[in-house]
LOMI-704136 format. One record per residue: residue number from 1; residue in one letter; chain; z, x, y of N, C-alpha, C, O, CB in turn. Coordinates in nm, 3 decimals. Atoms other than C-alpha are relative to their C-alpha. Glycine has a CB too. Example, Ala and Ser with C-alpha at 12.3 -4.5 7.8 and 13.67 -1.06 7.14 Angstrom:
+-----+------+-----+---------+---------+---------+---------+---------+----------+---------+---------+---------+---------+---------+---------+---------+---------+----------+
! seq ! type ! mol !    n_up !  n_east ! n_north !   ca_up ! ca_east ! ca_north !    c_up !  c_east ! c_north !    o_up !  o_east ! o_north !   cb_up ! cb_east ! cb_north !
+-----+------+-----+---------+---------+---------+---------+---------+----------+---------+---------+---------+---------+---------+---------+---------+---------+----------+
!   1 !    a !   A !   0.000 !   0.089 !  -0.119 !   0.780 !   1.230 !   -0.450 !   0.000 !   0.090 !   0.120 !   0.066 !   0.194 !   0.118 !   0.125 !  -0.099 !    0.003 !
!   2 !    s !   A !  -0.006 !  -0.082 !  -0.119 !   0.714 !   1.367 !   -0.106 !   0.073 !  -0.077 !   0.109 !   0.090 !  -0.026 !   0.220 !  -0.142 !   0.041 !    0.046 !
+-----+------+-----+---------+---------+---------+---------+---------+----------+---------+---------+---------+---------+---------+---------+---------+---------+----------+
This chain:
+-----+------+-----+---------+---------+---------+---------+---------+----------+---------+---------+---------+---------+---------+---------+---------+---------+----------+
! seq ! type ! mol !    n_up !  n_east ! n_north !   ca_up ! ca_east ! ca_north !    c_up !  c_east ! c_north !    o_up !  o_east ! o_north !   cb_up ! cb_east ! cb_north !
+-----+------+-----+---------+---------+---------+---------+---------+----------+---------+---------+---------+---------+---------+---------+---------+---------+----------+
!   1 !    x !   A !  -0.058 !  -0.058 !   0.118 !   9.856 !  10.973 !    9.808 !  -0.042 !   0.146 !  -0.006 !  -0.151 !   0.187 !   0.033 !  -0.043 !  -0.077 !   -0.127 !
!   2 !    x !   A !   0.027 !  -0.111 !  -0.016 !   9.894 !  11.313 !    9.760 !   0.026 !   0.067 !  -0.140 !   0.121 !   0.035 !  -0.211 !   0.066 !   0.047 !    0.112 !
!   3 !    x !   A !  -0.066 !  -0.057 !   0.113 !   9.907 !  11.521 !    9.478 !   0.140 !   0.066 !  -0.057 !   0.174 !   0.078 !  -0.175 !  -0.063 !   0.067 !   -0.013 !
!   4 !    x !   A !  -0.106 !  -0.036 !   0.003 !  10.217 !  11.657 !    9.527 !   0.086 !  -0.078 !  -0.013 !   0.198 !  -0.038 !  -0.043 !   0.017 !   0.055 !    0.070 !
!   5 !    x !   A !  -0.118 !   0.119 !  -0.021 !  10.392 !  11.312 !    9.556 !  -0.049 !  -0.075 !  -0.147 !  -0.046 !  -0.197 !  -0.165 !  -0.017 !  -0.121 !    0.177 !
!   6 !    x !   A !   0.060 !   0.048 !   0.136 !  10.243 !  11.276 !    9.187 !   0.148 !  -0.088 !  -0.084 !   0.152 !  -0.209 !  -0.107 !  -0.067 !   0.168 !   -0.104 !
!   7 !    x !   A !  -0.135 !   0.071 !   0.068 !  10.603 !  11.188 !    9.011 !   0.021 !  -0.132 !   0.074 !  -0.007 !  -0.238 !   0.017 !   0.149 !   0.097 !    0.016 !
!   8 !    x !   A !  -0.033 !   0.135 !  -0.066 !  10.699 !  10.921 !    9.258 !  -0.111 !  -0.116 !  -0.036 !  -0.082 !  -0.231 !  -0.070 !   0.006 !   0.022 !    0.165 !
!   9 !    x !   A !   0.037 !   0.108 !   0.039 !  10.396 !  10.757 !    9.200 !  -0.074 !   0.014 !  -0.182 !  -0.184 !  -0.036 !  -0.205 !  -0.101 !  -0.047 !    0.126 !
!  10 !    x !   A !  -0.031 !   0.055 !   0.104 !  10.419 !  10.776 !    8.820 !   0.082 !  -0.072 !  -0.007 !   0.051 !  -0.179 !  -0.059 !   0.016 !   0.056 !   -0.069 !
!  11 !    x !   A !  -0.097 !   0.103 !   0.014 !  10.729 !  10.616 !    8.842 !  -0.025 !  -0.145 !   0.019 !   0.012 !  -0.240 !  -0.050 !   0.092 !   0.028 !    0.079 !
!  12 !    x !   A !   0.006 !   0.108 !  -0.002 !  10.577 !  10.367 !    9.047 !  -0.124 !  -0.104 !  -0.064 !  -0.143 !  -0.224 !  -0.050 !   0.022 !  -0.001 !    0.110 !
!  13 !    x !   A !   0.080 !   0.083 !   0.046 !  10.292 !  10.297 !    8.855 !   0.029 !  -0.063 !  -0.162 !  -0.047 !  -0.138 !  -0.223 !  -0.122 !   0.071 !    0.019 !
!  14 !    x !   A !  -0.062 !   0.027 !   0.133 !  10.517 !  10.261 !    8.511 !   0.058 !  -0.132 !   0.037 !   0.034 !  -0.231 !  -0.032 !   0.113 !   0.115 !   -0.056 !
!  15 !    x !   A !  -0.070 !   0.153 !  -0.053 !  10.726 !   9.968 !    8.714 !  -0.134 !  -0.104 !   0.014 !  -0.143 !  -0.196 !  -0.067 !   0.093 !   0.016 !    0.183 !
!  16 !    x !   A !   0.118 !   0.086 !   0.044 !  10.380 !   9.794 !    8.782 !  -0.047 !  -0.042 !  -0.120 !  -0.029 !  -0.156 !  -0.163 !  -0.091 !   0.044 !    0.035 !
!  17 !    x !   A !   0.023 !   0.051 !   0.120 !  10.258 !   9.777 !    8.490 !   0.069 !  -0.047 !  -0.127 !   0.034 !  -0.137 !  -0.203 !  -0.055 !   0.061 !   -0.027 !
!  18 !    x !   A !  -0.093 !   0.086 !   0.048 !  10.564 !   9.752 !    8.305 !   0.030 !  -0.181 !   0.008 !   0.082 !  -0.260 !  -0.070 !   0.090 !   0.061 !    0.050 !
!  19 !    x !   A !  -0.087 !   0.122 !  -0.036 !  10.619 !   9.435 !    8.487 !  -0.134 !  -0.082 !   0.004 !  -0.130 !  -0.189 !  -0.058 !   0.109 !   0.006 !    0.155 !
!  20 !    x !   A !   0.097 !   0.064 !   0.009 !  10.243 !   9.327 !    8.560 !  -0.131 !   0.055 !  -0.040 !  -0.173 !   0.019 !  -0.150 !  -0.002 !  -0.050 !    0.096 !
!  21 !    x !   A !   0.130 !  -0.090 !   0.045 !   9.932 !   9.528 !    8.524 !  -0.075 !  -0.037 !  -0.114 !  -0.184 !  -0.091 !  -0.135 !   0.035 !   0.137 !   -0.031 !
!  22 !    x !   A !   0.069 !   0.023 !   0.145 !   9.933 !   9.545 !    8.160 !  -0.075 !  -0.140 !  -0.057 !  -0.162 !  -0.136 !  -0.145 !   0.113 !   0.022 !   -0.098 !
!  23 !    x !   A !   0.072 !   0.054 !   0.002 !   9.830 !   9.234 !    8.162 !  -0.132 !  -0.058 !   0.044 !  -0.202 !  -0.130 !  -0.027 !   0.046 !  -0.019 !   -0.007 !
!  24 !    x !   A !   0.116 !   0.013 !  -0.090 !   9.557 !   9.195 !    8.399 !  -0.050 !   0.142 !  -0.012 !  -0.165 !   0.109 !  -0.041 !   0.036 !  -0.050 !    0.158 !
!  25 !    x !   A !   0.076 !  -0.089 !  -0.006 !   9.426 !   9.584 !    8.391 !  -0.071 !   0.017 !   0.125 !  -0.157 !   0.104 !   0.125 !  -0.068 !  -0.011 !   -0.092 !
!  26 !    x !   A !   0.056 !  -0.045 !  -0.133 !   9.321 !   9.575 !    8.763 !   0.028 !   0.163 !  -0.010 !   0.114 !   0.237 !  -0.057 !   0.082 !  -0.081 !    0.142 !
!  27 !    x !   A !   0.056 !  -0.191 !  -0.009 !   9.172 !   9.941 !    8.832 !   0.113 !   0.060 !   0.092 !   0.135 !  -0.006 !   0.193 !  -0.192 !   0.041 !    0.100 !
!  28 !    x !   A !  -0.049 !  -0.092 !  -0.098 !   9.391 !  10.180 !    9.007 !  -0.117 !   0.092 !   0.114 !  -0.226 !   0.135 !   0.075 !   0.083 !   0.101 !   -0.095 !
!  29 !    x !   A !   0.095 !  -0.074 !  -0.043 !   9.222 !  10.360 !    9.280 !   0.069 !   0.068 !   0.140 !   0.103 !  -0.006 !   0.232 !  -0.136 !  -0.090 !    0.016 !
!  30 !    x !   A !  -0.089 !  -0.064 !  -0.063 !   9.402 !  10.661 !    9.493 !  -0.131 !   0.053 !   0.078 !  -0.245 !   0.078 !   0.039 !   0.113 !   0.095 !   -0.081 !
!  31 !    x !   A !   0.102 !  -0.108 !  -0.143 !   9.228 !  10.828 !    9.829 !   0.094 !   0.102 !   0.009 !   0.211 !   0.075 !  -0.016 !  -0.030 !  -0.077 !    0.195 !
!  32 !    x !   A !  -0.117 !  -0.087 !   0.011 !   9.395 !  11.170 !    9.870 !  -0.095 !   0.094 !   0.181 !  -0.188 !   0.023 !   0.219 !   0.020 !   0.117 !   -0.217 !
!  33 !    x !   A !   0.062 !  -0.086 !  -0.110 !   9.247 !  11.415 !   10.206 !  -0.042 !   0.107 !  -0.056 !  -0.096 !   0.186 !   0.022 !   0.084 !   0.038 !    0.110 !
!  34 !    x !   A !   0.064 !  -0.110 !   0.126 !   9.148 !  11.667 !    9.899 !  -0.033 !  -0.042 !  -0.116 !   0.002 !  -0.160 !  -0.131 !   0.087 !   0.105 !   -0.045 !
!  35 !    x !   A !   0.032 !   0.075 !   0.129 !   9.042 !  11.585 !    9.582 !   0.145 !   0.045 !  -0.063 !   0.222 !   0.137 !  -0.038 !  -0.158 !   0.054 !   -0.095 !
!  36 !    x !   A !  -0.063 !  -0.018 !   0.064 !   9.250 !  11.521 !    9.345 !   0.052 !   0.058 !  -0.151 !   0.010 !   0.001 !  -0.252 !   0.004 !  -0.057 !    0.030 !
!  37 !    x !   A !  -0.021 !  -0.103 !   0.135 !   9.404 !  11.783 !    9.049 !  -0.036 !  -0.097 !  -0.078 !  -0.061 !  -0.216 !  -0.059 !   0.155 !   0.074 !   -0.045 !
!  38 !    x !   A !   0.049 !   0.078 !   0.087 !   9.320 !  11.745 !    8.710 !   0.148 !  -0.032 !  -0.070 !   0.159 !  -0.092 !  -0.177 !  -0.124 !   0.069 !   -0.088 !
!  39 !    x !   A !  -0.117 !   0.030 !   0.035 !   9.696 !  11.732 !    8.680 !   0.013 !  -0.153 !   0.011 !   0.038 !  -0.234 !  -0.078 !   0.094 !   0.077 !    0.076 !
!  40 !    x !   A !  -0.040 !   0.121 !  -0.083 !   9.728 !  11.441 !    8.900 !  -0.102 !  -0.125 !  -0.107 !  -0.066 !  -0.234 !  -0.153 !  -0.059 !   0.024 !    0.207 !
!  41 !    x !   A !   0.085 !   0.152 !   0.092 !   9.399 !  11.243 !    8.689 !   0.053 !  -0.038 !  -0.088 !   0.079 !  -0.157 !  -0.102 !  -0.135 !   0.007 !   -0.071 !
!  42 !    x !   A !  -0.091 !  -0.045 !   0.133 !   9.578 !  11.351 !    8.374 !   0.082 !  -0.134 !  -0.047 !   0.063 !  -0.228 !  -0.125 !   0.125 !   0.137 !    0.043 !
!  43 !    x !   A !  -0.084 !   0.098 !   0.008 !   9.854 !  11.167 !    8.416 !   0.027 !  -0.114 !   0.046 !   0.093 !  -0.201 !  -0.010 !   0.065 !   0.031 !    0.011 !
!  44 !    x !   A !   0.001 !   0.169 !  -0.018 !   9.822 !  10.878 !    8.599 !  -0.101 !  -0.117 !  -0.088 !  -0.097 !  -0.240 !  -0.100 !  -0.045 !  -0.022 !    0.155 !
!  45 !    x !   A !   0.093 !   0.094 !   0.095 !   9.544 !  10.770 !    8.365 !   0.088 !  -0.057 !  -0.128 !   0.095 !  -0.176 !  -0.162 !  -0.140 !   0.096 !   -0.065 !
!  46 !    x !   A !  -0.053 !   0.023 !   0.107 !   9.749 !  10.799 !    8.070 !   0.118 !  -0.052 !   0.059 !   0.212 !  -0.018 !  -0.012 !   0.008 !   0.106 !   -0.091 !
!  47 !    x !   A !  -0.113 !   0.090 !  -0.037 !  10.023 !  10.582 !    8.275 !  -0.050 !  -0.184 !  -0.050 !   0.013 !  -0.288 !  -0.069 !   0.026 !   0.027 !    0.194 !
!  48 !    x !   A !   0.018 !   0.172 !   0.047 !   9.792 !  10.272 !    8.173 !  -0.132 !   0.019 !  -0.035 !  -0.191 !   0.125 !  -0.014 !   0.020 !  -0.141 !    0.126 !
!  49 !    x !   A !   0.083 !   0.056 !   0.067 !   9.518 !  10.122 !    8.009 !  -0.156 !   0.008 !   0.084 !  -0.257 !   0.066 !   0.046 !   0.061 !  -0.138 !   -0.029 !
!  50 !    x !   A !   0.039 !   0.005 !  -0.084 !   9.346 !  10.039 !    8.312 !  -0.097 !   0.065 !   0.078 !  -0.027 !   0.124 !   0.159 !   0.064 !  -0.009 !    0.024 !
!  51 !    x !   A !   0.084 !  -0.077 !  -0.052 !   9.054 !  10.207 !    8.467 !   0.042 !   0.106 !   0.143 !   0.047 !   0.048 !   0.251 !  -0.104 !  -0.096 !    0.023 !
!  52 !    x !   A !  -0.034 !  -0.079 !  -0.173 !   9.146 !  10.476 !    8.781 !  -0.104 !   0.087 !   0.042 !  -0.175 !   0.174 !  -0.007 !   0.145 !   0.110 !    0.011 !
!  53 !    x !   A !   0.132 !  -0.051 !  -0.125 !   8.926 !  10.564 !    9.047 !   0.104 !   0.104 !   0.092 !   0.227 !   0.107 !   0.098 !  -0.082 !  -0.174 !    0.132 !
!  54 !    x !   A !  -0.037 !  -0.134 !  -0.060 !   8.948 !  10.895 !    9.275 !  -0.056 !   0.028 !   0.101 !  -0.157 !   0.088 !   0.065 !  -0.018 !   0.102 !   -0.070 !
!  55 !    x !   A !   0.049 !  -0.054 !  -0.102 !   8.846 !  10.970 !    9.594 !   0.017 !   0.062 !   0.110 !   0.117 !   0.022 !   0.170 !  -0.034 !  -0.044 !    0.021 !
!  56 !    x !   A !  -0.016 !  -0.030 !  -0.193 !   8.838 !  11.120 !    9.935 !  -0.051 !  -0.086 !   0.102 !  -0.174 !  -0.077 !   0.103 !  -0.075 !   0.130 !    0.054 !
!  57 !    x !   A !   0.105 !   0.147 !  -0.083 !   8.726 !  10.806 !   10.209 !  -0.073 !   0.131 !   0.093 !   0.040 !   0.161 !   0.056 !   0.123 !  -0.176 !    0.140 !
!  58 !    x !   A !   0.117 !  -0.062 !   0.015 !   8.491 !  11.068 !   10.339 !  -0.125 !   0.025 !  -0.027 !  -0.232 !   0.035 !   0.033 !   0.008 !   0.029 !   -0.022 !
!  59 !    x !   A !   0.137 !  -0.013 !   0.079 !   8.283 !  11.117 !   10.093 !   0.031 !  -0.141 !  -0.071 !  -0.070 !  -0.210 !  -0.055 !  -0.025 !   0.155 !   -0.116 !
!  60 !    x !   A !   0.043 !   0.121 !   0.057 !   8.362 !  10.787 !    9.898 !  -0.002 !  -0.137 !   0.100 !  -0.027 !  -0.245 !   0.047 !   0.093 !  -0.019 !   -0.119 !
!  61 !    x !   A !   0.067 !   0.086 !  -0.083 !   8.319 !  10.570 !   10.218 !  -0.110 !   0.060 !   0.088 !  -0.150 !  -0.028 !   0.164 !   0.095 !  -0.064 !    0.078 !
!  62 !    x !   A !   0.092 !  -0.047 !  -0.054 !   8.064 !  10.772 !   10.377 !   0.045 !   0.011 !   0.163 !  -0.030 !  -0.033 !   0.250 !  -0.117 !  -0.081 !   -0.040 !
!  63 !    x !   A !  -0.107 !  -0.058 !  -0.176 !   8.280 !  10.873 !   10.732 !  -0.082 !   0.125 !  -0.003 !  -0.083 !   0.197 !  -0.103 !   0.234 !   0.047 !   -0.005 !
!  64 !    x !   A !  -0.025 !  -0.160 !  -0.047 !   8.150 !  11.187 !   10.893 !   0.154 !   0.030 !   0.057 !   0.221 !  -0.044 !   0.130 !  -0.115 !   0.042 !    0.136 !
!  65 !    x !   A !  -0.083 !  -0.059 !  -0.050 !   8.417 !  11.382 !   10.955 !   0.067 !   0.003 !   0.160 !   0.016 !   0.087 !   0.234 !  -0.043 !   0.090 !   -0.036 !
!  66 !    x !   A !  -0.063 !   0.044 !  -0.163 !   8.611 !  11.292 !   11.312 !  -0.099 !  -0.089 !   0.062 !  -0.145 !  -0.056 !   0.172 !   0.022 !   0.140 !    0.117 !
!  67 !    x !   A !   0.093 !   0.074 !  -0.044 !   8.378 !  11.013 !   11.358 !   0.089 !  -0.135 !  -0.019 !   0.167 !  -0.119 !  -0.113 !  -0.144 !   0.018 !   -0.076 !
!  68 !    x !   A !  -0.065 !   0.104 !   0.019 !   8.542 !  10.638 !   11.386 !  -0.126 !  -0.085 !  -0.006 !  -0.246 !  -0.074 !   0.015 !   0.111 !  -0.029 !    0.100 !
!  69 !    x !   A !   0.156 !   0.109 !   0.042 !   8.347 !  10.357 !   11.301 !  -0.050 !  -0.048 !   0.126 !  -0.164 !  -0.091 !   0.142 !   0.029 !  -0.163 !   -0.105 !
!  70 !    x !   A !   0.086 !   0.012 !  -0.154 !   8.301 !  10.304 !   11.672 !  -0.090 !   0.066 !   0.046 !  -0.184 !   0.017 !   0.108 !   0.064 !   0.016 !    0.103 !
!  71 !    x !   A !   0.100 !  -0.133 !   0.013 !   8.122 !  10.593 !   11.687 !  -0.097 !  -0.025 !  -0.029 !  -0.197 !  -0.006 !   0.041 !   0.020 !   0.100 !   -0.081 !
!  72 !    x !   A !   0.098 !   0.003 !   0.101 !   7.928 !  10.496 !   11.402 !  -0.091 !  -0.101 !   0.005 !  -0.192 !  -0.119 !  -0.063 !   0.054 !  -0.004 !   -0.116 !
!  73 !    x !   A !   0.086 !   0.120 !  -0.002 !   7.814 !  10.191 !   11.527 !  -0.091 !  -0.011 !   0.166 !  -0.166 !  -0.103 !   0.198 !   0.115 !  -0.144 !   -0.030 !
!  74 !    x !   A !   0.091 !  -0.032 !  -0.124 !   7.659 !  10.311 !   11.885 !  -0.088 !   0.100 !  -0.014 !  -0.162 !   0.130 !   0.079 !   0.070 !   0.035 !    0.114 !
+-----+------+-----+---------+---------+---------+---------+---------+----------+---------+---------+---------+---------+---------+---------+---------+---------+----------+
């Protein structure tokens, strides 16, 4: 997900929850290759109820940078 592709996924997170979400409240949680604007938090938060998480897998899985987990495990 990218910040720029922000509309598309409002749209698609209004059809989710429209249809299921709202009832269950499972967390949203977007990885982006930059962090993400405060545009982008903004509004997808206020798309639901629901808790949303933010990260880069980087820093929120702990990857060095051009390292594969094969790497990581020799």
């Amino acid at each position: 997900m990218r910040n720029e592709e922000l509309q598309g996924m409002l749209q698609a997170m209004g059809d989710l929850e429209r249809t299921w979400n709202h009832k269950f409240n499972y967390p949203w949680t977007f990885f982006n290759d930059v962090p993400f604007s405060a545009e982008f938090k903004k509004k997808t938060q206020a798309m639901t109820k629901a808790e949303c998480r933010y990260g880069t897998p980087e820093k929120t899985l702990g990857f060095a940078e051009g390292r594969t987990n094969r790497q990581r495990l020799t």
